[in-house]
C-alpha positions as CSV (number, residue, x, y, z in Angstrom):
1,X,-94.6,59.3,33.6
2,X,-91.8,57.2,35.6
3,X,-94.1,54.2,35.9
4,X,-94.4,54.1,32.4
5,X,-90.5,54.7,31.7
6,X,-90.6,51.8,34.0
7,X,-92.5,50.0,31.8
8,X,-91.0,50.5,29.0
9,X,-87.5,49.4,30.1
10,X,-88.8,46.4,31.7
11,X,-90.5,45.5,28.4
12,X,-87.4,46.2,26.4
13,X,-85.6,43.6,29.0
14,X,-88.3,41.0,28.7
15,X,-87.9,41.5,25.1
16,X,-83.9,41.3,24.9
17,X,-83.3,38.3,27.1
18,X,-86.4,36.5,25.4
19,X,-84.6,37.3,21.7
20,X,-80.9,36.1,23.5
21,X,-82.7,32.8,24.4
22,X,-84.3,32.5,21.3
23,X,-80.6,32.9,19.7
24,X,-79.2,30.5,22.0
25,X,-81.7,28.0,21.7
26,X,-81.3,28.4,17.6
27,X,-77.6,28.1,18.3
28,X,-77.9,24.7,20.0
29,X,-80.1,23.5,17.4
30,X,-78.7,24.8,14.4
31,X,-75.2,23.2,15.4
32,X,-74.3,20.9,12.8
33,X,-72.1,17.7,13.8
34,X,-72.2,15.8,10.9
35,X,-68.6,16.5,10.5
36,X,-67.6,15.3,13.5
37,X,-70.3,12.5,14.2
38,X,-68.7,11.3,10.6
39,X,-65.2,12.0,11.1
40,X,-65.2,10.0,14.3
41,X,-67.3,7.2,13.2
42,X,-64.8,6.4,9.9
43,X,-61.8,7.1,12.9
44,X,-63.1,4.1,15.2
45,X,-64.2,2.0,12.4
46,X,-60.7,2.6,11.3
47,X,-58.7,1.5,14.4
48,X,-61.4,-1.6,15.6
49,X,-60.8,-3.0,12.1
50,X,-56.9,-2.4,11.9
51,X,-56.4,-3.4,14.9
52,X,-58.5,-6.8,13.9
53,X,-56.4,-7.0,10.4
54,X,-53.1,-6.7,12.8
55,X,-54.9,-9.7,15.0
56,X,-55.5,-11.7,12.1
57,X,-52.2,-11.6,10.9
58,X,-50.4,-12.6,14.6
59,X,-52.8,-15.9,14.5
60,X,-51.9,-16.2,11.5
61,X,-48.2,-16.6,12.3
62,X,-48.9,-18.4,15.4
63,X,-50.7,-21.0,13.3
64,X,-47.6,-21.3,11.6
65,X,-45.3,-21.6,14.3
66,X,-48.2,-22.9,16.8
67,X,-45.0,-25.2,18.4
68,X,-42.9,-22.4,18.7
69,X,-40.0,-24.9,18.3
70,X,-36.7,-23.1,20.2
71,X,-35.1,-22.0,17.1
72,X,-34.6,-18.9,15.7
73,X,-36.0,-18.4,12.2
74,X,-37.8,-15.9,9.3
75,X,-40.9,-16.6,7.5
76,X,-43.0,-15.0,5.0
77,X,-47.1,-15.5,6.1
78,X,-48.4,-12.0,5.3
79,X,-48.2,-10.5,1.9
80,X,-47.1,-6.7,3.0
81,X,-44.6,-8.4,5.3
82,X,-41.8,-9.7,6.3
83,X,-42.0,-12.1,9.7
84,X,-39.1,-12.9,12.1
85,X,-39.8,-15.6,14.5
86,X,-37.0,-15.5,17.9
87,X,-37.8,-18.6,20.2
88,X,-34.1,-18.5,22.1
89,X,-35.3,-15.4,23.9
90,X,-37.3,-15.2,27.0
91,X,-39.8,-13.4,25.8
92,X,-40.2,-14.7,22.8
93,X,-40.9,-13.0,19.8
94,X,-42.5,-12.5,16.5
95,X,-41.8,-9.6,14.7
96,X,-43.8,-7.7,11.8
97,X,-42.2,-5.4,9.8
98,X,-44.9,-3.8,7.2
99,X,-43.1,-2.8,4.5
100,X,-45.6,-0.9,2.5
101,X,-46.5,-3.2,-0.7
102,X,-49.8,-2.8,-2.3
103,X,-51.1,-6.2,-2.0
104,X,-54.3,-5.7,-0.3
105,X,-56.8,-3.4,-2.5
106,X,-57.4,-1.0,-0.7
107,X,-54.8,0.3,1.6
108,X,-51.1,0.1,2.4
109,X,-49.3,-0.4,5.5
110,X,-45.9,0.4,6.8
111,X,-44.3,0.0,10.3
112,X,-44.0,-3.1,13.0
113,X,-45.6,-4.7,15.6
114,X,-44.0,-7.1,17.6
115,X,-45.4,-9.9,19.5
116,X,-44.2,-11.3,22.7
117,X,-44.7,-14.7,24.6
118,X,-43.2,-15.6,28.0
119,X,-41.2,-18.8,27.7
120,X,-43.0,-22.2,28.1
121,X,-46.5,-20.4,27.4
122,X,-47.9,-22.5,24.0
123,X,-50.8,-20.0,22.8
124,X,-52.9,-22.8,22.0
125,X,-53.4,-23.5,26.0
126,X,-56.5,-22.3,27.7
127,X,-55.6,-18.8,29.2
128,X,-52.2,-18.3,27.3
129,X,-51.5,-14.5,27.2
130,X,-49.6,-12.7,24.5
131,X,-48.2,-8.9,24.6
132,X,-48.5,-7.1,20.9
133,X,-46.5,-3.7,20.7
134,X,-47.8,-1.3,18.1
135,X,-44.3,0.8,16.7
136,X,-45.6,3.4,14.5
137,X,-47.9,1.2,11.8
138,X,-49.0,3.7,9.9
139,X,-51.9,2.8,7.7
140,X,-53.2,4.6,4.2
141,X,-56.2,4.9,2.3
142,X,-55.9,4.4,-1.3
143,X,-59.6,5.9,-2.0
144,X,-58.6,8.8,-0.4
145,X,-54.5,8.8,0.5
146,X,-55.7,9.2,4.4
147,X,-53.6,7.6,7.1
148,X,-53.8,6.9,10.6
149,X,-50.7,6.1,12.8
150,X,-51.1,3.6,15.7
151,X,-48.3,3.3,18.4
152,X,-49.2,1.3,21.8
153,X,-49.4,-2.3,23.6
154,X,-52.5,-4.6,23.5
155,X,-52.8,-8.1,25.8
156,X,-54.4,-10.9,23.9
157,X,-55.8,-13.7,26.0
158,X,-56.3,-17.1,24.1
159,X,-59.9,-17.5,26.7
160,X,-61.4,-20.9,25.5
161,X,-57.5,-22.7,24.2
162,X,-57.4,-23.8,20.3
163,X,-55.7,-22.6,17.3
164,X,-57.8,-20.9,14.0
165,X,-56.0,-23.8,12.2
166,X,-57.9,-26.2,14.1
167,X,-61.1,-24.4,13.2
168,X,-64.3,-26.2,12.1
169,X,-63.0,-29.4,14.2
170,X,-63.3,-26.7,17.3
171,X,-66.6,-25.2,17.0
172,X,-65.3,-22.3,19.0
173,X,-62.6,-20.4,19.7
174,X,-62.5,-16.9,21.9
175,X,-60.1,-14.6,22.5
176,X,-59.7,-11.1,24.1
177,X,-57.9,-8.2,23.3
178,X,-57.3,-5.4,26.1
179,X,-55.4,-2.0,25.9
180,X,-55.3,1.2,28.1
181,X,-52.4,3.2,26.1
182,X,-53.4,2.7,22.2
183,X,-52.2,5.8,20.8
184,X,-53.6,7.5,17.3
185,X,-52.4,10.1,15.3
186,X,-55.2,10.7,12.4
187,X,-54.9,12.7,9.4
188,X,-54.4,16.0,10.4
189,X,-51.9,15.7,12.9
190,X,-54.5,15.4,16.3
191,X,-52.7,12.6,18.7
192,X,-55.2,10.8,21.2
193,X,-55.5,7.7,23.2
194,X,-57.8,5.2,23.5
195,X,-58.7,2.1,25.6
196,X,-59.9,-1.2,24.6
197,X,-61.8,-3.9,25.5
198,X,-63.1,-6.4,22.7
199,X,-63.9,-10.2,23.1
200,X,-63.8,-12.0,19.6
201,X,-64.9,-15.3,19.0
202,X,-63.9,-17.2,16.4
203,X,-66.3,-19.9,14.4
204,X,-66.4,-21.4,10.8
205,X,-69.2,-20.8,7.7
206,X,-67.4,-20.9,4.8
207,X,-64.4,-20.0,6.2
208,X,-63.4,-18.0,9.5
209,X,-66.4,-15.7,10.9
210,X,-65.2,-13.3,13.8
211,X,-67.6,-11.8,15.8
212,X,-66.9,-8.8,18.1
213,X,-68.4,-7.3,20.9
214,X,-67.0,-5.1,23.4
215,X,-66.2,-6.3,27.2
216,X,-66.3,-3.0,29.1
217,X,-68.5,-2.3,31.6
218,X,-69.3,1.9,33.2
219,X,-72.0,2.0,35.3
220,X,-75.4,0.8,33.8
221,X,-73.3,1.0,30.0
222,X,-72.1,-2.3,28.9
223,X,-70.7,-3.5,26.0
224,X,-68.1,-0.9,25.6
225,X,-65.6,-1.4,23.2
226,X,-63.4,2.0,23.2
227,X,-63.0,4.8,24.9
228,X,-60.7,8.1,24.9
229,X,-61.0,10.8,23.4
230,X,-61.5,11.9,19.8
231,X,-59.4,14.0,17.0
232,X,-62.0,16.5,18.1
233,X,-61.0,16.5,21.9
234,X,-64.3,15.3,22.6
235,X,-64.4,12.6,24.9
236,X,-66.2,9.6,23.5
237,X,-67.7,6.2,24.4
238,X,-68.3,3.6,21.7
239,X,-70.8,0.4,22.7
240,X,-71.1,-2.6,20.4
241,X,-75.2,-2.7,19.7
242,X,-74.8,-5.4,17.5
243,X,-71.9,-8.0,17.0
244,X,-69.4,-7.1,14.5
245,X,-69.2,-9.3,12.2
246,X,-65.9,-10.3,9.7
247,X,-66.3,-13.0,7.0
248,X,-63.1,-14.3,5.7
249,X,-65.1,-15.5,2.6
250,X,-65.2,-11.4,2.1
251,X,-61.2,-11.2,2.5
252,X,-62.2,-10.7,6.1
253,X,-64.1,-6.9,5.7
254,X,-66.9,-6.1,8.2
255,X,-70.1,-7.5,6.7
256,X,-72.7,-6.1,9.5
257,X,-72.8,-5.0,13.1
258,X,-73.8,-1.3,15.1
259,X,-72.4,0.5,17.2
260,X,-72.7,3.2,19.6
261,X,-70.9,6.6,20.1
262,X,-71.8,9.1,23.1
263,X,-70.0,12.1,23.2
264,X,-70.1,15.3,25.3
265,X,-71.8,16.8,22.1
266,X,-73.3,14.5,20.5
267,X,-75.2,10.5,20.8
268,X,-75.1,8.9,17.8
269,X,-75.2,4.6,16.1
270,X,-73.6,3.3,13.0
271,X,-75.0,0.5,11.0
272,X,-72.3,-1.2,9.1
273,X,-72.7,-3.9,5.7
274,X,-74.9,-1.7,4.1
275,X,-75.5,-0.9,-0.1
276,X,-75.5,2.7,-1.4
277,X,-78.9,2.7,-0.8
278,X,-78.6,1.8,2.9
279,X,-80.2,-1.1,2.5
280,X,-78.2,-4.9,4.0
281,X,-76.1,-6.0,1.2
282,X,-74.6,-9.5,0.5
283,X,-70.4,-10.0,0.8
284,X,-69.7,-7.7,-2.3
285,X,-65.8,-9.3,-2.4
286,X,-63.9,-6.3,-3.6
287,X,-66.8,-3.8,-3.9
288,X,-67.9,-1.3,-1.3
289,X,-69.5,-1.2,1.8
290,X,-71.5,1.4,3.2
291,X,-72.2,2.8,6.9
292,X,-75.1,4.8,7.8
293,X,-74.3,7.4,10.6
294,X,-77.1,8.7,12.5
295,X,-76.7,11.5,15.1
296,X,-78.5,13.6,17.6
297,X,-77.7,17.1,19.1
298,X,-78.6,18.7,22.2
299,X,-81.5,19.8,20.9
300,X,-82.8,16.6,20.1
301,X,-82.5,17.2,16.1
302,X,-81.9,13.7,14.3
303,X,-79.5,13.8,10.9
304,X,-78.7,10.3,9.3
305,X,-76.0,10.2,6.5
306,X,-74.2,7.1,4.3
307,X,-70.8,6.8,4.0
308,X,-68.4,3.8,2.2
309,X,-65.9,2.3,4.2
């Protein structure tokens, strides 16, 4: 009779931790991260493209000023801005100040960034090195009144020498942008910080194409781009699959590229330049892009969504 007591209580055992696994294992693969595979996707498409609009706008000015002549004076290049230009200081300076007009479709901007240059550096010289501060440019949605608030210092190396200006006569321009301190406060009020490390380079088809991929190297990944950790407190690793590519014959929006985000939760690739359908779609001026997400859990469960951006 206590054999089979036995039994019975080592069957009720087998039985319990078999139905706990079973419970865990549903756990794992019932845990849905589309939220978050989403939310973090639009957060680095976000800053990779801001961060580019804020790049386009310093060459911009330095095309403008390319001499930086040793006078002090204010100009008007950017159409949500107002530009001061200090060459009597050692650094020099440019300085942005955002002022929040809706002039470019989409979103506003507000805050500053100011741009310094060591005296007797010209940017258009092979290896010239600029500093861009990020004070508070805090940058919202229209579609969906959503902002995200960027504060930290990026280098810009001018790699191959040349001004955009001077683009098609130079085939090819290259520049890199670096950063270990970019701080970003998102939408509901999370603060993180990220690294960079992107390479752009710079040729003409119709206008100005950039094309982006990322310069970081971690053990057998290359081709990082960012890395930090997410409004989720996730950390995160993003790798540029395929060049990102911005047109300025499409008001210089991303137009195709992929990237790659692992997480401690989750792996998962974006496909940008897409239609509704998620199908490759032609420069659509003013209309809408999309982005297809795709993520996988731990339990090796695939889930692909579309999103506009």
């Amino acid at each position: 009779m206590k054999a089979r007591f036995r039994s019975l209580a080592v069957l009720a055992l087998s039985l319990s931790i078999a139905f706990t696994a079973c419970q865990k294992d549903k756990t794992v693969e019932d845990t849905d991260y589309t939220t978050q595979s989403s939310a973090h996707s639009d957060d680095q498409s976000r800053f990779s493209s801001e961060s580019d609009a804020v790049s386009n706008d310093v060459n911009s000015v330095l095309d403008i000023t390319a001499g930086f002549s040793g006078r002090t004076e204010r100009i008007t290049a950017i159409c949500d801005a107002t530009v001061a230009v200090d060459t009597l200081s050692n650094p020099r300076t440019i300085t942005i100040t955002y002022n929040g007009t809706n002039c470019l479709g989409n979103r506003t901007r507000t805050g500053v960034v100011v741009v310094s240059m060591a005296a007797g550096v010209r940017w258009k010289n092979p290896g010239a090195i600029l500093t861009v501060s990020f004070q508070n440019l805090r940058i919202t949605r229209l579609s969906d009144n959503k902002s995200i608030t960027i504060n930290g210092t990026q280098t810009y190396t001018n790699v191959s020498g040349g001004l955009l200006v001077n683009l098609p006569v130079v085939s090819t321009i290259t520049h890199t942008i670096t950063s270990s301190n970019m701080s970003i406060t998102f939408d509901n009020g999370s603060q993180r910080t990220w690294s960079v490390a992107r390479k752009r380079v710079f040729t003409y088809d119709g206008g100005i194409v950039a094309t982006v991929t990322g310069t970081h190297v971690d053990g057998s990944a290359t081709g990082i781009a960012e890395w930090g950790t997410n409004r989720f407190g996730n950390t995160f690793v993003t790798q540029i699959s395929d060049p990102l590519v911005f047109r300025q014959s499409c008001s210089f929006r991303l137009t195709s590229g992929k990237v790659s985000h692992s997480t401690n939760l989750f792996n998962s690739y974006v496909i940008f330049g897409l239609d509704a359908s998620g199908n490759p779609t032609t420069c659509p001026g003013s209309g809408t892009y999309y982005m297809k997400v795709v993520w996988t859990g731990p339990a090796g469960v695939t889930h692909t969504n579309i999103y506009p951006y």
